[in-house]
C-alpha positions in Angstrom: 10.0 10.9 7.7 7.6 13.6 6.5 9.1 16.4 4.1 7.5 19.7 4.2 6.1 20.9 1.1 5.2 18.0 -0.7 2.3 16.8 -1.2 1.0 13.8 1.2 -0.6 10.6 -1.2 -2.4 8.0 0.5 -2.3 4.9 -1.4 -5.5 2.8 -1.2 -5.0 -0.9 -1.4 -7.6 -3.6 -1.2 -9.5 -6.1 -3.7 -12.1 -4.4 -6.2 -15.5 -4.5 -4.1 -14.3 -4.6 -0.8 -15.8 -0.9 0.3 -12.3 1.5 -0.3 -14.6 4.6 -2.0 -17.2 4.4 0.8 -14.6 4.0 4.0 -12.8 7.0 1.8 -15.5 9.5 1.6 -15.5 8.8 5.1 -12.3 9.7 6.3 -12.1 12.6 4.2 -15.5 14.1 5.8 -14.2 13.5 9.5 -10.7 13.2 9.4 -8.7 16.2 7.9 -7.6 18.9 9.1 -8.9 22.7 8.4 -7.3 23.8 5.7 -6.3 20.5 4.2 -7.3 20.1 0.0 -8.1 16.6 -1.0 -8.2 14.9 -4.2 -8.9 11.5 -5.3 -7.6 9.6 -8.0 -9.0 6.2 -8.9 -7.8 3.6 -11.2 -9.4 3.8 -14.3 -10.1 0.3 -14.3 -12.6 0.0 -11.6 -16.5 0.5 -12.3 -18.2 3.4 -11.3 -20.6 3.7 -7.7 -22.6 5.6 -6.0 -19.4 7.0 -3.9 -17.7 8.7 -6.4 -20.2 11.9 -6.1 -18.7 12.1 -2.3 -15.5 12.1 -3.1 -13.6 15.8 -3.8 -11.4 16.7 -6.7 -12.5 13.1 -8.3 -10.6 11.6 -11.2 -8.7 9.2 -12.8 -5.7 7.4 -13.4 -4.7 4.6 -16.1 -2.4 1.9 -16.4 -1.4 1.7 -20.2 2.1 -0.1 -21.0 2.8 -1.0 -17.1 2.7 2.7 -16.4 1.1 5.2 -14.4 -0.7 8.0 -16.6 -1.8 10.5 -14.4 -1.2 13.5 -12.5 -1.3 15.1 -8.8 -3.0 17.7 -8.8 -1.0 21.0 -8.0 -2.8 22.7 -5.3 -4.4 19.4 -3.2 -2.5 18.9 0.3 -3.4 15.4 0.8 -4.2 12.6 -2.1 -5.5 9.7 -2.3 -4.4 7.2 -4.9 -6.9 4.0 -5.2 -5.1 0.9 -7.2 -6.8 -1.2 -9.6 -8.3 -4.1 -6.9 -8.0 -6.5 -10.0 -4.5 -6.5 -10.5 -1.2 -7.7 -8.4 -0.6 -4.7 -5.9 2.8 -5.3 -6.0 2.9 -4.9 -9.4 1.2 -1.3 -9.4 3.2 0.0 -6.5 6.5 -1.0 -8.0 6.1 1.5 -11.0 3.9 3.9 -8.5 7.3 4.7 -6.5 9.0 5.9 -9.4 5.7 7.8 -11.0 5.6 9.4 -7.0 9.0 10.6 -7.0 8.4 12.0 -10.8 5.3 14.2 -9.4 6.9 15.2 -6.9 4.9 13.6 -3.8 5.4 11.6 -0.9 3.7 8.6 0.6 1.9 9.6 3.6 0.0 6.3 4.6 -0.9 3.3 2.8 -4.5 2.1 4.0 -5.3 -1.4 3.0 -9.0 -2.7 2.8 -9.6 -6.3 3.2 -12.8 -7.6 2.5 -13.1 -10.0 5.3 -15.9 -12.2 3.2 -13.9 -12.2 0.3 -10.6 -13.3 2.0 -12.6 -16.1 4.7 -14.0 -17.9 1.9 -11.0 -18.0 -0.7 -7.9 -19.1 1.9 -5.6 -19.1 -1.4 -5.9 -15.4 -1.4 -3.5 -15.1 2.2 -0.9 -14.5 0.8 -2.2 -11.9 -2.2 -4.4 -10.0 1.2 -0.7 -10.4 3.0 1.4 -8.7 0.3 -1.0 -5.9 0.8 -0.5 -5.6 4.2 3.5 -5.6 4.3 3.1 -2.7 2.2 0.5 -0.9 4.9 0.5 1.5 7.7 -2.9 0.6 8.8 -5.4 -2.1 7.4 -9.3 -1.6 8.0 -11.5 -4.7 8.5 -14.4 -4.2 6.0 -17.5 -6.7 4.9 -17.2 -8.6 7.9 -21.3 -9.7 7.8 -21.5 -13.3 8.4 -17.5 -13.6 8.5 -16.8 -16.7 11.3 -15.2 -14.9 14.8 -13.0 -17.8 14.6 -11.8 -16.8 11.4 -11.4 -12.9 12.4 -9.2 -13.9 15.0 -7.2 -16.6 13.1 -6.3 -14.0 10.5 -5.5 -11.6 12.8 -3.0 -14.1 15.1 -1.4 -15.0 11.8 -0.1 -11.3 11.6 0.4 -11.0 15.1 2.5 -13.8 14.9 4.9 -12.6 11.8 5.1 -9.3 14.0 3.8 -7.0 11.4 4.2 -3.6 12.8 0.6 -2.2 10.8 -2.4 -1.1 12.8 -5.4 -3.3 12.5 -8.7 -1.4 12.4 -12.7 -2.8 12.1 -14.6 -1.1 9.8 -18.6 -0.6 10.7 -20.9 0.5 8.3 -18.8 1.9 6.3 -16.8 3.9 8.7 -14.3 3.6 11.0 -13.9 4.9 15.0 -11.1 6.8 14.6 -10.5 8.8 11.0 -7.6 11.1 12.2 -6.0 8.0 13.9 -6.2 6.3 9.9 -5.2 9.4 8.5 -2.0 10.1 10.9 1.7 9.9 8.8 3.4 7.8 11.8 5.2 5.2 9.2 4.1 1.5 10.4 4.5 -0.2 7.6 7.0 -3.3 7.5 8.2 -2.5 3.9 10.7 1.0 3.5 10.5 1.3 -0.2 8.6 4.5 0.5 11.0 5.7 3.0 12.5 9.3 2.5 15.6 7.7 3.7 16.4 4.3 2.0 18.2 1.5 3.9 21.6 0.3 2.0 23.1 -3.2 1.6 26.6 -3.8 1.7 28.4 -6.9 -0.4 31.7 -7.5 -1.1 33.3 -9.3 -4.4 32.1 -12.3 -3.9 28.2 -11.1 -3.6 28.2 -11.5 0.4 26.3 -9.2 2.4 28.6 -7.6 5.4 28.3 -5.1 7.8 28.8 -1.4 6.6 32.1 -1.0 9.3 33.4 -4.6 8.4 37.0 -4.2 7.1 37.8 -6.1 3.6 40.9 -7.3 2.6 43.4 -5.2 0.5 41.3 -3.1 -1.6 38.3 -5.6 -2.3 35.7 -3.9 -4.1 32.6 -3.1 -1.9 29.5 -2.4 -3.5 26.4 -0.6 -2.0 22.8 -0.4 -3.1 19.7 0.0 -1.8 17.8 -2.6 0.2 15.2 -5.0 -2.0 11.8 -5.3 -1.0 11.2 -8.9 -0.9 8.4 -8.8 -3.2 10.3 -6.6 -5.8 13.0 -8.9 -5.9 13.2 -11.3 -9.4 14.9 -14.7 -9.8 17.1 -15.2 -12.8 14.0 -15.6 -15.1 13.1 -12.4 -14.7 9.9 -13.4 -12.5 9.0 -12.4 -9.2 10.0 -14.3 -6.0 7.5 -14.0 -4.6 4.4 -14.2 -6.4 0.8 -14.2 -5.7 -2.5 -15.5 -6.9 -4.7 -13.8 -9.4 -7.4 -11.9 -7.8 -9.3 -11.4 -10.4 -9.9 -15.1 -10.8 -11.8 -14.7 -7.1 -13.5 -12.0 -8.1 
């Protein structure tokens, strides 16, 4: 749910090169509202284009130390936060919750970019492309020139069929039909780590999830805490579960 008075952030996700500033300047141009003040920060990592000029309140973020330096800036309604598209997303937006909640925002929408081209020719990178989209509201279809039908529709049935709840969207020419439809806060996305109001898991001593009304016996300890996002969660190694290739490599 939307809170009043915070600022909305848009998180941008999508591989470096796959279109995210040009689709952006976009949506900004057609798809706020009167009234609404946009900013744009972008990772400090990714090169300059000719896109940045279009895009208002323009600057930059950094990731020094696995942190977020940066800062929201105070009078903007609506933000949007590009990640570095050659590091692991999951990665950036597990230190961008807590730098969100330090600034004071809220996520409104996270848009994912795929780069069709990219993502048809390197099939290893399913699974960094599908991290992304558990994270998204709404993914856009970009750089789909020469891209195989067959393939479209493959990638799109293997979503389908995992009953991902995110809109799926084509890009053309560097826009999309329906801005305000990209741009609307209706939560989609299968992960809640950016959820106002946090789902909680229930074990008892032994470690075993039970149901919040289930009785224990005597007065067994029950411990509560927040659900883990699958792709936060860390073996005993200290390593991510679930882990994903290096995009940079494909790059």
């Amino acid at each position: 749910m939307i809170s009043s008075g915070k600022p909305l952030v848009y998180l941008i996700l999508g591989a470096a090169g796959s279109g995210r500033r040009e689709v952006l300047a976009d949506l900004i141009e057609a798809g706020l509202e009167e009234g609404d003040r946009a900013a744009v920060l972008l990772s400090g990592a990714e090169d300059a284009n000719e896109f940045d000029a279009k895009l208002p309140r323009f600057a930059r973020w950094a990731w020094r130390d696995d942190r977020i330096e940066g800062i929201l800036p105070g009078d903007a309604t609506r933000i949007f936060f590009i990640t570095d598209g050659r590091r692991n997303p999951v990665e950036q937006l597990d230190v961008f919750k807590g730098w969100l909640e330090a600034q004071g925002g809220q996520v409104a929408r996270t848009i994912c970019l795929v780069n069709c081209q990219l993502a048809e020719k390197n099939p290893p990178l399913l699974a960094w492309f599908e991290a992304c989209v558990h994270f998204s509201d709404i993914v856009l279809l970009n750089k789909r020139e020469g891209v195989e039908n067959k393939w479209l529709s493959g990638f799109l049935t293997y979503f389908k069929k995992r009953f991902y709840p995110c809109l799926f969207e084509l890009v053309k020419d560097g826009r999309v039909h329906n801005p305000a439809l990209v741009l609307d806060t209706q939560a989609r996305r299968m992960s809640h780590v950016f959820d106002e109001e946090q789902d909680w898991v229930f074990t008892d001593a032994t470690g075993e999830e039970i149901d919040e009304q289930e009785e224990t016996e005597g007065e067994e300890e029950v411990e509560a805490k927040p659900e883990e996002d699958p792709y936060f969660a860390r073996d005993a190694a200290g390593r991510r579960v679930k882990r994903l290739p290096d995009i940079a490599k494909f790059l």
